[in-house]
C-alpha positions as CSV (number, residue, x, y, z in Angstrom):
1,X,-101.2,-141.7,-126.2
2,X,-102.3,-140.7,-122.9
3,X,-104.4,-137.9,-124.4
4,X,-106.7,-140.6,-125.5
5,X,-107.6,-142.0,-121.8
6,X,-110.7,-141.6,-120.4
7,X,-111.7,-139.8,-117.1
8,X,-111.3,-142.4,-114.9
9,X,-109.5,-145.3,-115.9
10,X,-108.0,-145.8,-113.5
11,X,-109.5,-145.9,-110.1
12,X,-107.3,-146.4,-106.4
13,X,-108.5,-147.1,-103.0
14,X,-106.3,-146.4,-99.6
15,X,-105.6,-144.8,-96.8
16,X,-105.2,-140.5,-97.2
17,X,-102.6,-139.7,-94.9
18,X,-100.6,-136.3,-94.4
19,X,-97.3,-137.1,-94.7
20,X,-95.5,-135.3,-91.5
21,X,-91.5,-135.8,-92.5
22,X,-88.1,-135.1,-90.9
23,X,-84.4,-136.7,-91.2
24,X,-83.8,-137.5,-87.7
25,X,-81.1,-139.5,-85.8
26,X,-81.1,-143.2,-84.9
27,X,-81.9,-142.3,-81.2
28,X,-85.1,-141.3,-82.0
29,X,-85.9,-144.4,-83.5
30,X,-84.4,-146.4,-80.3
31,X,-86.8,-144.0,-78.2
32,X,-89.4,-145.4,-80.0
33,X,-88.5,-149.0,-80.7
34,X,-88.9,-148.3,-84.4
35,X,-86.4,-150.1,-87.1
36,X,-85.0,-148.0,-89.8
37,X,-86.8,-149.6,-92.8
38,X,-90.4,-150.6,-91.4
39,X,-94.0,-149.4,-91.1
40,X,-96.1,-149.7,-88.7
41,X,-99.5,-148.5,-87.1
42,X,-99.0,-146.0,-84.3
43,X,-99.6,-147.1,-80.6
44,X,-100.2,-145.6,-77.5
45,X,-96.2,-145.8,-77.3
46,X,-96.0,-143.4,-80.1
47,X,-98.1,-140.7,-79.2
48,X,-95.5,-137.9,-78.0
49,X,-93.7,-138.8,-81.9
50,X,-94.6,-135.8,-83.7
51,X,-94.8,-133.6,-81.2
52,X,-91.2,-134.8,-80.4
53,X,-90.5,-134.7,-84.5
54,X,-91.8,-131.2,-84.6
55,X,-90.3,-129.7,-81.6
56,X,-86.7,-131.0,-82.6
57,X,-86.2,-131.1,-85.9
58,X,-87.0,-129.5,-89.5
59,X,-90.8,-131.1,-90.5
60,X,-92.0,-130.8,-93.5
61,X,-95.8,-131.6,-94.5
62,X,-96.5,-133.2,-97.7
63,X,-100.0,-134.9,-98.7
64,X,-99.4,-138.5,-99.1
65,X,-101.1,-142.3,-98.1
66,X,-99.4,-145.0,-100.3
67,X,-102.0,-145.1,-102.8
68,X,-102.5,-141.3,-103.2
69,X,-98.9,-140.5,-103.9
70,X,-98.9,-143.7,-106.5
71,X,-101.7,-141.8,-108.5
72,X,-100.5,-138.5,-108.2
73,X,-96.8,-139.7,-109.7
74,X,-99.2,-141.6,-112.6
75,X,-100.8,-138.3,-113.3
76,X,-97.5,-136.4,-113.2
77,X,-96.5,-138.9,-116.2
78,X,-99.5,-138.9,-118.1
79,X,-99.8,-134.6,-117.6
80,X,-103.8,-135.4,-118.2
81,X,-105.8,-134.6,-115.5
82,X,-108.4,-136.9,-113.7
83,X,-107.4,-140.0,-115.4
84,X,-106.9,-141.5,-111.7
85,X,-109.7,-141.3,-109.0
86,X,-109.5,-142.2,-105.7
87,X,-111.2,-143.4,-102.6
88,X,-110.6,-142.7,-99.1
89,X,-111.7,-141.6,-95.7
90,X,-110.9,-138.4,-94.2
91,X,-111.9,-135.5,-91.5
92,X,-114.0,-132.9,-92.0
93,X,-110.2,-130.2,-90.5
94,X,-107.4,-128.5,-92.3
95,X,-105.2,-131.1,-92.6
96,X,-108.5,-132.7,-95.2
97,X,-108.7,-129.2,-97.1
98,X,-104.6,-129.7,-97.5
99,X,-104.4,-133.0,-98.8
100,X,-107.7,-132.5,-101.3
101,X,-106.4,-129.2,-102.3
102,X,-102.6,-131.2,-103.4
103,X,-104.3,-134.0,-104.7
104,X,-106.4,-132.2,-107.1
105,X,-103.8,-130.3,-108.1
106,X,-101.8,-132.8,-109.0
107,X,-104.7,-134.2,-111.4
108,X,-106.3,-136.5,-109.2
109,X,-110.2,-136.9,-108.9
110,X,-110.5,-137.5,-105.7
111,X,-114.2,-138.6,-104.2
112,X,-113.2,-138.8,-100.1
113,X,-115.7,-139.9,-97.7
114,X,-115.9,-137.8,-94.7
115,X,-116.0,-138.7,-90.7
116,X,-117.2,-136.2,-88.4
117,X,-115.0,-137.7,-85.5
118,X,-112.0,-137.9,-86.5
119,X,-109.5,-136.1,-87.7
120,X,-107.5,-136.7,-90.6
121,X,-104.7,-139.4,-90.5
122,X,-101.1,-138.8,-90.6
123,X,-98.1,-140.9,-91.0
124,X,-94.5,-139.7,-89.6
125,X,-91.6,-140.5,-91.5
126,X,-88.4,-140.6,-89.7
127,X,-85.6,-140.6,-92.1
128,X,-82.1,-141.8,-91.5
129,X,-79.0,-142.9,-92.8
130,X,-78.7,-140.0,-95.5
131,X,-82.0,-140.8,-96.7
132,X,-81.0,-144.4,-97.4
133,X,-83.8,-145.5,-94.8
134,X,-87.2,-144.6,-94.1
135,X,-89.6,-145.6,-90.9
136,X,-93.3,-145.2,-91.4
137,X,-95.6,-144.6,-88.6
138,X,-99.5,-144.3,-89.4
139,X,-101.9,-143.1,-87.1
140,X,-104.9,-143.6,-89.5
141,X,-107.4,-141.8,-87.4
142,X,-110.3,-140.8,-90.0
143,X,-109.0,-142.8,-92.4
144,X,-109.8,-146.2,-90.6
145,X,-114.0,-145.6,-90.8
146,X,-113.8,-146.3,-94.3
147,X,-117.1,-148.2,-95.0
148,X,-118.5,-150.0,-97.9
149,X,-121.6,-147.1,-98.2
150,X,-119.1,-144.8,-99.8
151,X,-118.7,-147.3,-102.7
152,X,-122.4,-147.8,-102.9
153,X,-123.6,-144.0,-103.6
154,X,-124.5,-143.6,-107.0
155,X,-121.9,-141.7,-107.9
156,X,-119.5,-143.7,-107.0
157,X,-120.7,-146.9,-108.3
158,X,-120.2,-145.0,-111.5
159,X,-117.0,-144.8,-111.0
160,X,-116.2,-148.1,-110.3
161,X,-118.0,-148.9,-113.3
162,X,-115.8,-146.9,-115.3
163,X,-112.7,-147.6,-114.4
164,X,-110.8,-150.4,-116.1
165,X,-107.5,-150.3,-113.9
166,X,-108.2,-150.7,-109.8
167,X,-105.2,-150.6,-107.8
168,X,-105.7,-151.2,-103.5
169,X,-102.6,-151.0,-101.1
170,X,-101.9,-153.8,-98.5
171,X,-103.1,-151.1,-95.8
172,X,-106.3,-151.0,-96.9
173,X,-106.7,-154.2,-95.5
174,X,-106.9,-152.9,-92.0
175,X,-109.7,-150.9,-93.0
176,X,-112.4,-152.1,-94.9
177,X,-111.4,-156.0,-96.2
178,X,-115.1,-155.8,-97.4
179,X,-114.5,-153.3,-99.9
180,X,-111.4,-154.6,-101.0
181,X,-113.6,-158.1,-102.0
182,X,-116.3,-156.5,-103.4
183,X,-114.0,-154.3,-105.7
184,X,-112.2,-157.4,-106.2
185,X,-114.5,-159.3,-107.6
186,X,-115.8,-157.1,-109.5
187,X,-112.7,-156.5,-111.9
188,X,-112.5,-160.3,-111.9
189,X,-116.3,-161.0,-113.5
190,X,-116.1,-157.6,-115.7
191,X,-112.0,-158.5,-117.0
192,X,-110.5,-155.7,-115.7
193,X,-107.5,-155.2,-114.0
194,X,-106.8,-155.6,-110.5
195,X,-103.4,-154.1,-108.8
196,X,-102.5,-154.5,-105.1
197,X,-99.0,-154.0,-102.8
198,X,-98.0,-156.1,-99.9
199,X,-97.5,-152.9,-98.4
200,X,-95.6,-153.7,-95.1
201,X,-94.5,-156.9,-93.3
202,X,-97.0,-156.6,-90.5
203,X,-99.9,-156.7,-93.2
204,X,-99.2,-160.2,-93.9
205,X,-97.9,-161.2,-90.4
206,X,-101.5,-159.6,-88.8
207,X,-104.2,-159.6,-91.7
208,X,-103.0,-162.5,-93.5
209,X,-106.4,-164.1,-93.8
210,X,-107.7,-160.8,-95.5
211,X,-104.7,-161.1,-98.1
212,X,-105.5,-164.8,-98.9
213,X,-109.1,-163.9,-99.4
214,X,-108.1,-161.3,-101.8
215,X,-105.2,-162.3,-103.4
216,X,-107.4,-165.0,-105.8
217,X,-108.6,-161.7,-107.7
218,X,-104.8,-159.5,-107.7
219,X,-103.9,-159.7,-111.9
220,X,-100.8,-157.8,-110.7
221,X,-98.9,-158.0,-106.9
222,X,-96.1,-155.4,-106.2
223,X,-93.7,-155.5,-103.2
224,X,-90.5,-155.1,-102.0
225,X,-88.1,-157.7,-100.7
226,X,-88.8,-157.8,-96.3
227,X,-92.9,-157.6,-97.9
228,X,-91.9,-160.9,-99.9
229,X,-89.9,-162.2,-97.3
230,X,-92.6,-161.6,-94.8
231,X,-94.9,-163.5,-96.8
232,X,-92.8,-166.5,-97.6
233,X,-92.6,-166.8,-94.1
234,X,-96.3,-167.0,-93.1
235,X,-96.9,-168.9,-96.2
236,X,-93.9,-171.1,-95.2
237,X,-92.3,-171.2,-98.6
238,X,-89.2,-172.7,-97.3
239,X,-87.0,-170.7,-99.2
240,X,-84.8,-167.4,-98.9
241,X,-84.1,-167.2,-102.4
242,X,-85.8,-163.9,-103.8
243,X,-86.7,-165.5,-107.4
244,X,-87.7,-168.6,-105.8
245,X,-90.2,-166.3,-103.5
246,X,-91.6,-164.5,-106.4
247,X,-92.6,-167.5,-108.7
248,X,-94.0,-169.0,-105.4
249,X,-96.3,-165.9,-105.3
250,X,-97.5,-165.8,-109.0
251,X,-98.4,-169.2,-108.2
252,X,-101.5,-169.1,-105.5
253,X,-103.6,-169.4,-106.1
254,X,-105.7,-167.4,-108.4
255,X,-109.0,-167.1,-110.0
256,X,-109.8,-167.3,-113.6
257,X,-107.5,-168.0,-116.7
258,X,-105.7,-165.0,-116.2
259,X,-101.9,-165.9,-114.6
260,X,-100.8,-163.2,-111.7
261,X,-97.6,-161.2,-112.8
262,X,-96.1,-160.1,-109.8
263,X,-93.1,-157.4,-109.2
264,X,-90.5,-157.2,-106.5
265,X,-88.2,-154.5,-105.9
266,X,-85.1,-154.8,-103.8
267,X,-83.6,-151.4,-103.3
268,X,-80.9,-150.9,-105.5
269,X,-80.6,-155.0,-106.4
270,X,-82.8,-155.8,-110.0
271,X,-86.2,-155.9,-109.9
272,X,-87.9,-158.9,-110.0
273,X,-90.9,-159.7,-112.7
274,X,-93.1,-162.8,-112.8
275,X,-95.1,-163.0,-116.0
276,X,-96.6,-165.7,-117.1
277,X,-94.7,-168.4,-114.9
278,X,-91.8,-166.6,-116.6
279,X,-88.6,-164.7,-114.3
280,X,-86.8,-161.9,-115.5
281,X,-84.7,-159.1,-113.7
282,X,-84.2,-155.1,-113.9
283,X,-80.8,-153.4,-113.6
284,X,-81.6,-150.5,-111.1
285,X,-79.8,-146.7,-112.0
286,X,-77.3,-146.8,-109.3
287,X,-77.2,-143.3,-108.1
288,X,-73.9,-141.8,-106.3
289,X,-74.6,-141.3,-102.5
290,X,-75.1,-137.8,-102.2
291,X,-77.9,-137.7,-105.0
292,X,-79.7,-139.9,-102.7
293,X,-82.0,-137.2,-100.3
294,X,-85.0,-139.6,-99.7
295,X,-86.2,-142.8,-100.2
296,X,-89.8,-142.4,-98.5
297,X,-92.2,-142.7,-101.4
298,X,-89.8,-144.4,-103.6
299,X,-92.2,-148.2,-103.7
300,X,-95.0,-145.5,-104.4
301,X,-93.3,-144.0,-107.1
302,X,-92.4,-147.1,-109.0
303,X,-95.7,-148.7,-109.5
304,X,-97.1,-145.1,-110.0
305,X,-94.8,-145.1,-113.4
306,X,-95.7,-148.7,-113.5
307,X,-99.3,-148.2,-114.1
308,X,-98.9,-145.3,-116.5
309,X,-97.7,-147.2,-118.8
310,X,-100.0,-150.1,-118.0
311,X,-103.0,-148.4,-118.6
312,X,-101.9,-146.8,-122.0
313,X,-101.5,-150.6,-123.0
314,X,-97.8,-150.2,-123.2
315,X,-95.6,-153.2,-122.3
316,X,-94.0,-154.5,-119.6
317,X,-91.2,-153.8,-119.9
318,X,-91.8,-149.9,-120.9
319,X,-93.6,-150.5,-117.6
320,X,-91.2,-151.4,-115.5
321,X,-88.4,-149.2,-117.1
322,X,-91.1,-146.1,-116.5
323,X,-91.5,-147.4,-112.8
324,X,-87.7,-147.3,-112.2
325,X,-87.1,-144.3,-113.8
326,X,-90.1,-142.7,-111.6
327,X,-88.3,-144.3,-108.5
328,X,-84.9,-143.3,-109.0
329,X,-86.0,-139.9,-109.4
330,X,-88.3,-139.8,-106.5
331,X,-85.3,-140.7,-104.0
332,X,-84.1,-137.3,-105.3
333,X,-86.6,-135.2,-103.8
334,X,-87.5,-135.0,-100.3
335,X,-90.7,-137.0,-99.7
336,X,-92.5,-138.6,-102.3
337,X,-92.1,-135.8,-104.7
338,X,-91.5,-134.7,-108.4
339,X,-90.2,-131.6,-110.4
340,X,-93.1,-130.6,-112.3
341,X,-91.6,-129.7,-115.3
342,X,-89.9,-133.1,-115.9
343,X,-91.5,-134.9,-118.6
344,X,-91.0,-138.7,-119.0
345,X,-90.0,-139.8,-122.9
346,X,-89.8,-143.5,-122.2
């Protein structure tokens, strides 16, 4: 069925990061003040980290930002080129030329907009615990002078236009909020399909305003349990209780007749689906320990299999068995990753 979607259905805005990785040890996370299962925006504090990553331990460089990898795993399920595009900001330097040269390869039209100073972003990831834990530090760099004159070139409007599916990160929000609205509302007044991630804790802790203005318009929320958490906090939902959390969430408010289906994941515990005021739970594939190599990219790769079902009008619950099957094969590979040749049969 996939053969029969159009250039462009789906269209993702974010942040284009390259991905700089390494399994290091817990000291270098104390060194840093980083926690094992975070991510943050890099500081002055953090400025010797991948120099420090590179010089003492194995790095490897992978072309990533949240909402990149997410489309490249939906392309690697559909096997149909260009069905995603993408929007982003990067440098005119060699780490751009990498991460355009991956993405396009792996199927994704990707339309960046260019800063002449800056270079591209990068994010660290500092894996411990046999790859049980992942710490994400961003240094966004180009891709923070994301403006709303990218989406108003002709060409791009087009694209908007198309698409039917729009799916923004969390991060974005420290970018270009005025993007995120304007995209936002227009998949509300044209009844498409808006998608967005909590992303990290510190989104909702520092740009919780931005989420409240933009949450209205989000048809479908994914997160993971410390995003949820995080919220229920700031929101004061008085409540622990992950179920309890969710169905608070589905119930903001929200414009429209359309009710807000929203997905929590929670490691290896059952997914969590809201749909239509309704709660049900996922068994997660409980992999032995030592098939476990990574689990950076694993929230990427589950709504990436997510939406690939989504936007070939399949249901939610082939959605969300495709997203945990994409997942649990993800934390195989080092990075967010895939083997090629793997087809999904779902």
């Amino acid at each position: 069925m996939s053969s029969d979607l159009k250039d462009g259905t789906l269209l993702g805005m974010g942040n284009p990061l390259l991905d700089i990785l390494a399994t290091v040890d817990t000291d270098l996370l104390q060194k840093y003040n980083l926690q094992a299962n975070n991510a943050i925006l890099a500081d002055e504090s953090h400025k010797s980290l991948v120099p420090d990553m590179v010089k003492n331990f194995k790095v490897d460089y992978i072309a990533g930002g949240s909402v990149q990898n997410t489309l490249r795993i939906a392309q690697w399920i559909l096997n149909k080129p260009n069905v995603a595009a993408f929007f982003g900001c990067v440098g005119k330097d060699a780490n751009c030329e990498i991460l355009e040269k991956k993405a396009r390869e792996a199927g994704i039209n990707v339309q960046y907009q260019y800063d002449d100073t800056h270079s591209t972003g990068t994010c660290a990831v500092l894996v411990t615990d046999n790859g049980r834990h992942r710490s994400l530090v961003a240094d966004l760099s180009a891709a923070n002078c994301f403006t709303i004159d990218h989406i108003k070139k002709p060409e791009n409007q087009a694209l908007i236009e198309n698409a039917q599916y729009f799916y923004i990160s969390g991060f974005f929000l420290t970018v270009s909020q005025e993007t995120i609205l304007t995209v936002a509302k227009h998949a509300h007044d044209t009844g498409r399909t808006l998608a967005m991630n909590l992303s990290a804790p510190f989104i909702v802790q520092l740009f919780k305003d931005g989420m409240m203005a933009v949450l209205p318009y989000v048809d479908i929320l994914f997160g993971n349990e410390t995003e949820a958490l995080a919220l229920a906090k700031e929101l004061d939902f008085g409540t622990t209780d992950m179920q309890e959390i969710a169905l608070k969430i589905s119930q903001l408010k929200k414009a429209g007749s359309k009710s807000r289906m929203v997905v929590i994941t929670q490691g290896h515990d059952p997914v969590i689906l809201i749909n239509d005021g309704a709660t049900k739970t996922y068994p997660v594939e409980q992999l032995p320990e030592g098939k476990i190599v990574d689990t950076n990219g694993a929230g990427d790769a589950f709504v990436g299999g997510f939406l690939a079902q989504l936007i070939q009008g399949k249901s939610v619950d082939s959605c969300v068995k495709c997203a945990i099957w994409s997942a649990t094969h993800v934390i195989q590979q080092s990075g967010c990753a895939f083997d090629s040749d793997l087809q999904y049969y779902g």
